[in-house]
DSSP file (Angstrom, degrees, kcal/mol; ACC not computed):
  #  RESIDUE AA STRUCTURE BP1 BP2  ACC     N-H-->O    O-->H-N    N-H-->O    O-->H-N    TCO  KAPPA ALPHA  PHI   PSI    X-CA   Y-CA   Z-CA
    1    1 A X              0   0    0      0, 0.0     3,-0.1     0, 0.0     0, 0.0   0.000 360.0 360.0 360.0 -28.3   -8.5  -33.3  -81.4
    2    2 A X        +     0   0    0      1,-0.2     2,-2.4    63,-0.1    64,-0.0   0.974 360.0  59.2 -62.0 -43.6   -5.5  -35.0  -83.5
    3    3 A X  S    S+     0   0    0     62,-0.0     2,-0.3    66,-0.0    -1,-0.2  -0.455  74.8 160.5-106.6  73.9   -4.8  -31.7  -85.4
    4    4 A X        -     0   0    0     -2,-2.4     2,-0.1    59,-0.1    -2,-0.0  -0.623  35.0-121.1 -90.2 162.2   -4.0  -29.3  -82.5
    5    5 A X     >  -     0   0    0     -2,-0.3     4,-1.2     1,-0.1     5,-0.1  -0.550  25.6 -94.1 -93.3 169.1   -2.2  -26.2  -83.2
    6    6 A X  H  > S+     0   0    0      1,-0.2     4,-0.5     2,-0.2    -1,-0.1   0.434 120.1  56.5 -81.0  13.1    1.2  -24.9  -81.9
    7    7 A X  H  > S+     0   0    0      2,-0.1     4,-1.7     3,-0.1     3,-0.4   0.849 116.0  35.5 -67.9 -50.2    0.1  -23.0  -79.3
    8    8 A X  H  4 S+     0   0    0      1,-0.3     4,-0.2     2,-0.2    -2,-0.2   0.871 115.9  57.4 -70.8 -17.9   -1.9  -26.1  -77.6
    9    9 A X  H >X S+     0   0    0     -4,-1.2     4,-4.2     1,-0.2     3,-2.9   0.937  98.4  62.4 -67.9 -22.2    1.1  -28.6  -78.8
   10   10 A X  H 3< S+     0   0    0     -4,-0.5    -1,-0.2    -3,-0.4    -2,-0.2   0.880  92.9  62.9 -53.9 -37.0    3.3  -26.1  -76.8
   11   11 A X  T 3< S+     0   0    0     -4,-1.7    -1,-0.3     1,-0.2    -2,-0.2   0.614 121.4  21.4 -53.6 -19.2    1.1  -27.3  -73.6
   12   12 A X  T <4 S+     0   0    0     -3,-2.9    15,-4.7     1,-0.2     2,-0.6   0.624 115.5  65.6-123.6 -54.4    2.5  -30.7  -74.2
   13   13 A X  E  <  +A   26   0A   0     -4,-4.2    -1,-0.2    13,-0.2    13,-0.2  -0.888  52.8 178.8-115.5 133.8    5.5  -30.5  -76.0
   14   14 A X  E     -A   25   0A   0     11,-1.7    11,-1.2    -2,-0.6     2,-0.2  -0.584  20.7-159.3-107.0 162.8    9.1  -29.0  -75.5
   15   15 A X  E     +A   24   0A   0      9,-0.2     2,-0.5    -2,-0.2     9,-0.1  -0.967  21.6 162.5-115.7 114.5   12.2  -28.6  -76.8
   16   16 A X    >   -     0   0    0      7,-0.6     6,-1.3     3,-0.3     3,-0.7  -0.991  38.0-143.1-142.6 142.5   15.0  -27.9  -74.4
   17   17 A X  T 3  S+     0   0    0     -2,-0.5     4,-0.2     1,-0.2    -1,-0.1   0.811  99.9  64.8 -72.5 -37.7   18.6  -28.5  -75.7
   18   18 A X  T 3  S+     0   0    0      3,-0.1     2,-0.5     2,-0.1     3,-0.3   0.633  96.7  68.2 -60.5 -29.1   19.5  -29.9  -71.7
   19   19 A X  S X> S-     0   0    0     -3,-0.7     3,-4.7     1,-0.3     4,-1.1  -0.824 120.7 -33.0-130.9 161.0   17.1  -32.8  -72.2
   20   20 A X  G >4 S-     0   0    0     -2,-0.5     3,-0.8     1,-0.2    -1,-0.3   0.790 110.2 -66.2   7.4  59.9   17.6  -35.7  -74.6
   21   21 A X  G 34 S-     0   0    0     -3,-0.3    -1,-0.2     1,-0.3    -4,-0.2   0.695  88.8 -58.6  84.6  -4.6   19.3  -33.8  -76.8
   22   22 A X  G <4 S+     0   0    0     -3,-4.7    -1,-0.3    -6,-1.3    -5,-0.2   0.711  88.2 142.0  76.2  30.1   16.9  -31.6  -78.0
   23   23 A X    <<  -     0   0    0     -4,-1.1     2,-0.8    -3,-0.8    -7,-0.6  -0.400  63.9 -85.9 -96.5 177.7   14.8  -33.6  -79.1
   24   24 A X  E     -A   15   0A   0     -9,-0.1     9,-2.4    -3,-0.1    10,-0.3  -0.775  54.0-175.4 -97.7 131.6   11.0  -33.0  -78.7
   25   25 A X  E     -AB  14  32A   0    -11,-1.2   -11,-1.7    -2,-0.8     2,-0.5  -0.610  36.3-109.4 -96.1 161.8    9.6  -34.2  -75.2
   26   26 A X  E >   -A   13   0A   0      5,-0.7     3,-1.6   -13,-0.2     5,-0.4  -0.864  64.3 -92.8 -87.5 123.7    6.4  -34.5  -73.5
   27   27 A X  T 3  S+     0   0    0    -15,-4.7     3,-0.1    -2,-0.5    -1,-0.1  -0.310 104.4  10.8 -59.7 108.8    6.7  -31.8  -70.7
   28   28 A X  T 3  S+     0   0    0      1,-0.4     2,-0.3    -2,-0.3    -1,-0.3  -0.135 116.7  75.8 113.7 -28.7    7.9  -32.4  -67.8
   29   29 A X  S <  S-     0   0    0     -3,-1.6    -1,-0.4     2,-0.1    -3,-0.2  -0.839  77.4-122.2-115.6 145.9    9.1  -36.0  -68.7
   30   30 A X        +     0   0    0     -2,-0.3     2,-0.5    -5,-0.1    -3,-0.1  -0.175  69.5 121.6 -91.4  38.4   11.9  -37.2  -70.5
   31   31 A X        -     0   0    0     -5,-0.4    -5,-0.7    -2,-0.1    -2,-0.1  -0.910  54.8-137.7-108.7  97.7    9.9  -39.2  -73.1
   32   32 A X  B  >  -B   25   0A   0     -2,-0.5     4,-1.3    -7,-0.2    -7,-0.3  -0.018  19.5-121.0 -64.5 146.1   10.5  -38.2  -76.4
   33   33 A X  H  > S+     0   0    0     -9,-2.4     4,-2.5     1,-0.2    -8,-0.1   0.900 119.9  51.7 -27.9 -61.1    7.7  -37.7  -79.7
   34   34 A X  H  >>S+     0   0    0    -10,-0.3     4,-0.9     1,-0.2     5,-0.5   0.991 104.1  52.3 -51.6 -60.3   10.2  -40.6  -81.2
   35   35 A X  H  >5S+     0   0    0      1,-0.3     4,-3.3     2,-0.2    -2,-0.2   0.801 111.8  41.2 -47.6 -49.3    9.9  -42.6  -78.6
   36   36 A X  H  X5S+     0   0    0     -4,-1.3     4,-1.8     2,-0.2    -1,-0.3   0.877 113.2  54.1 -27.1 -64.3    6.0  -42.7  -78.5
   37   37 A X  H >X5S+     0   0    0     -4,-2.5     3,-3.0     1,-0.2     4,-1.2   0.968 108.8  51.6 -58.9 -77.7    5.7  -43.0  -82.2
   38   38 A X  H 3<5S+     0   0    0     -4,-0.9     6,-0.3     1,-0.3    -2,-0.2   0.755 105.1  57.2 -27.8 -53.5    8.2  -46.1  -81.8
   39   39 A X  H ><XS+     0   0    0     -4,-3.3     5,-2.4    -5,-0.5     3,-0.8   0.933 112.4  40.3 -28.2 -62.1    5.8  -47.6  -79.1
   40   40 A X  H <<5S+     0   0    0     -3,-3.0     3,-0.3    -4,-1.8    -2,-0.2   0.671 108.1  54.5 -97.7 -19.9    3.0  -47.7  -81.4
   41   41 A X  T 3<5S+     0   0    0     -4,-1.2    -1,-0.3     1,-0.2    -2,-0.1  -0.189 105.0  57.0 -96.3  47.6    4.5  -48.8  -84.8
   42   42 A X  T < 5S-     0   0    0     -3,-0.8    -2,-0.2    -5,-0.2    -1,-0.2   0.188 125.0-115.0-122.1   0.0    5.8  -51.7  -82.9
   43   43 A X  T   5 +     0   0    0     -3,-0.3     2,-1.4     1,-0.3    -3,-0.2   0.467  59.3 158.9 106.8   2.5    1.7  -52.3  -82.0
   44   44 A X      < -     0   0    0     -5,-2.4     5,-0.4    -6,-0.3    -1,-0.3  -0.409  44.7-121.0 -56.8  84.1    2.4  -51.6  -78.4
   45   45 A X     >  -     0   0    0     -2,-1.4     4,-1.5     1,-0.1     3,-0.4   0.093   8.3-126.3 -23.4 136.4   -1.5  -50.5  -77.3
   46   46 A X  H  > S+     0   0    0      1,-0.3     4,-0.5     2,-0.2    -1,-0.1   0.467 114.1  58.5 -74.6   3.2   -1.9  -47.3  -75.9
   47   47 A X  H >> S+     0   0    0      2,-0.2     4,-3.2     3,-0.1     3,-0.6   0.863 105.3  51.6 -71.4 -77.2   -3.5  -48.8  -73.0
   48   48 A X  H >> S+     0   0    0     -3,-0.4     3,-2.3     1,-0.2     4,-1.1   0.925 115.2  40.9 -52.6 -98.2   -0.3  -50.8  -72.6
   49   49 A X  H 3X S+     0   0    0     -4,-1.5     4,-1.7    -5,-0.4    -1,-0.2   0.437 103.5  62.0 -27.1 -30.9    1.9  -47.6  -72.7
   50   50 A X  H << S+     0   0    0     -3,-0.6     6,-0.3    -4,-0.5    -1,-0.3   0.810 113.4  41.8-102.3 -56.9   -0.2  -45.4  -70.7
   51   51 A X  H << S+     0   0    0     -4,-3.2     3,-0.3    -3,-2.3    -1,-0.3   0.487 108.1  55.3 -89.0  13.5    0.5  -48.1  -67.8
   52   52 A X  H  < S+     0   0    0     -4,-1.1     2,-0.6    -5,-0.3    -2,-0.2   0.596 121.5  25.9 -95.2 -25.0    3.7  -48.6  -68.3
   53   53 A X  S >< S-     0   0    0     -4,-1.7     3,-5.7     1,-0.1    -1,-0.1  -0.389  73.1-174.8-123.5  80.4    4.8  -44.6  -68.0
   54   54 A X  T 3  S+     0   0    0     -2,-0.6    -1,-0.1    -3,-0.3    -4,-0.1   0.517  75.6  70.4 -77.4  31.2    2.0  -43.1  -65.7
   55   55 A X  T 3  S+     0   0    0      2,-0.0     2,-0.6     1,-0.0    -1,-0.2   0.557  85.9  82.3 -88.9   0.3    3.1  -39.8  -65.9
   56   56 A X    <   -     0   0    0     -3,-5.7     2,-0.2    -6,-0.3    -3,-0.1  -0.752  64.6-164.1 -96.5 128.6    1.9  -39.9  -69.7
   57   57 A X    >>  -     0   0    0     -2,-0.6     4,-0.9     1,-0.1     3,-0.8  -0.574  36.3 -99.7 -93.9 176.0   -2.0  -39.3  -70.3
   58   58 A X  H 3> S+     0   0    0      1,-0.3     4,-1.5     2,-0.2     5,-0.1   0.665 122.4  55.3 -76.7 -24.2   -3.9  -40.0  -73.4
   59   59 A X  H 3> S+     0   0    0      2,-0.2     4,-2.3     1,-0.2    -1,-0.3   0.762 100.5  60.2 -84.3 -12.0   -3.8  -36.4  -74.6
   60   60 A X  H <> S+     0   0    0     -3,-0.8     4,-2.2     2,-0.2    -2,-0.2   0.997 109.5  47.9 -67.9 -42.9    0.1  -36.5  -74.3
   61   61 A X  H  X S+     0   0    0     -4,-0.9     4,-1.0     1,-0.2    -1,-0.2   0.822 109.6  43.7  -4.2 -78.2   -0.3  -39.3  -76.8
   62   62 A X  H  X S+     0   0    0     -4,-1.5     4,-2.4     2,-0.2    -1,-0.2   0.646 109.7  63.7 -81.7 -16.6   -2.6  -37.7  -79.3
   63   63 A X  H  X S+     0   0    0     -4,-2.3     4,-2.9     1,-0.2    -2,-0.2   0.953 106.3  47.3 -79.6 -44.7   -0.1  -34.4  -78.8
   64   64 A X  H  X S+     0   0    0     -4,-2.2     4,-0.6     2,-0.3    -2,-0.2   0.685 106.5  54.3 -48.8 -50.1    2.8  -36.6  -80.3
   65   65 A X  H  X S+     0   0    0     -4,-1.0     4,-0.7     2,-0.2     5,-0.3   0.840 108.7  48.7 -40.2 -74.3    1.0  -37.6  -82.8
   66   66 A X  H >X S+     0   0    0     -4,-2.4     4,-1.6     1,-0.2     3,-0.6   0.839 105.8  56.9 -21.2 -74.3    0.3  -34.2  -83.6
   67   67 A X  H 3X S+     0   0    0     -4,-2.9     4,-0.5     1,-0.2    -2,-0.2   0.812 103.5  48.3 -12.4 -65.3    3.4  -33.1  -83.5
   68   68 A X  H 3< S+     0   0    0     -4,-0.6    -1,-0.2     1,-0.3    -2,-0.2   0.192 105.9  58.0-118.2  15.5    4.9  -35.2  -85.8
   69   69 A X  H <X S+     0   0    0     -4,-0.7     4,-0.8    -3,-0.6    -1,-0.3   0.505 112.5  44.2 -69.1 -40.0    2.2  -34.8  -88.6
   70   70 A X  H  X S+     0   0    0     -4,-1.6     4,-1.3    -5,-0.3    -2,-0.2   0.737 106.9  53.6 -90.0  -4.0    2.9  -31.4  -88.6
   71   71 A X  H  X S+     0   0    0     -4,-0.5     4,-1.9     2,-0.2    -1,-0.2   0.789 107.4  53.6 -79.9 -44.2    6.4  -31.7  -88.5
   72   72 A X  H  > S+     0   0    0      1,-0.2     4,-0.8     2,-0.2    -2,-0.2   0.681 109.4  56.1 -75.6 -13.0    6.1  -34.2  -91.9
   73   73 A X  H  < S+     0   0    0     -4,-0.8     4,-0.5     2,-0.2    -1,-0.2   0.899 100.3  51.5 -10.9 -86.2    4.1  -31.1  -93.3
   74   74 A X  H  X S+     0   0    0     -4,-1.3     4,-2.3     1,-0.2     5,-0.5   0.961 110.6  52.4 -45.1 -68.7    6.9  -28.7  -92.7
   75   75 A X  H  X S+     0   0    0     -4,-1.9     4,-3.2     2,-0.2    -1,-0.2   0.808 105.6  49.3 -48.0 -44.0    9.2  -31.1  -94.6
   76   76 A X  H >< S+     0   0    0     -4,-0.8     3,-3.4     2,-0.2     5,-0.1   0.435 113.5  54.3 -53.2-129.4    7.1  -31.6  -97.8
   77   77 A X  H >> S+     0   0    0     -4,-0.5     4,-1.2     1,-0.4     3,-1.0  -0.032 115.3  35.8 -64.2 -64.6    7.0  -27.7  -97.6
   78   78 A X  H 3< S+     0   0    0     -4,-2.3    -1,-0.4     1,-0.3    -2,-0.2   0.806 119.0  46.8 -68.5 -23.3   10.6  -27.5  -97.5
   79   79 A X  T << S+     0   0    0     -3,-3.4    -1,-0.3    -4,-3.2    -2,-0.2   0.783 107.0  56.0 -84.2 -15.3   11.5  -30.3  -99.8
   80   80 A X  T <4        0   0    0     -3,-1.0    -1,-0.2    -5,-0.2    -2,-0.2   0.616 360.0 360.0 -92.7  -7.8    8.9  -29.3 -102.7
   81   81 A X     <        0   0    0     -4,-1.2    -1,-0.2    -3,-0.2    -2,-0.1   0.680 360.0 360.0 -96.0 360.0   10.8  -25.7 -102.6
């Protein structure tokens, strides 16, 4: 389930130039891919997060995640060329 493709990240995640900046969000909500990742390399359980913003569910989570593995991908791509 971690390694969705970009059709199914689409389900989850936007980019809209109007919210934060363009940055990538979980849809509908203005809680960004960083912000999530930040959450969880400071050890915040996902438990923890999940009740502190309950519009976010566990797959929004694992979509972020997602995300931003395939996003560190792209960059090796582009940086080995």
């Amino acid at each position: 389930m971690l390694n969705m493709g970009i059709n199914e990240l689409s389900n989850y995640i936007v980019i809209d130039s109007e919210i934060r900046f363009g940055k990538p969000c979980i849809k509908g909500t203005r809680i960004t891919v960083g912000d999530i990742l930040q959450w969880l390399s400071e050890g915040i359980p996902v438990s923890e997060i999940l009740d502190d913003y309950p519009l976010l569910k566990e797959i929004h989570i694992k979509a972020a995640l997602s995300f931003a593995a395939r996003r560190e991908e792209i960059v090796k791509v582009i940086a080995a060329a």
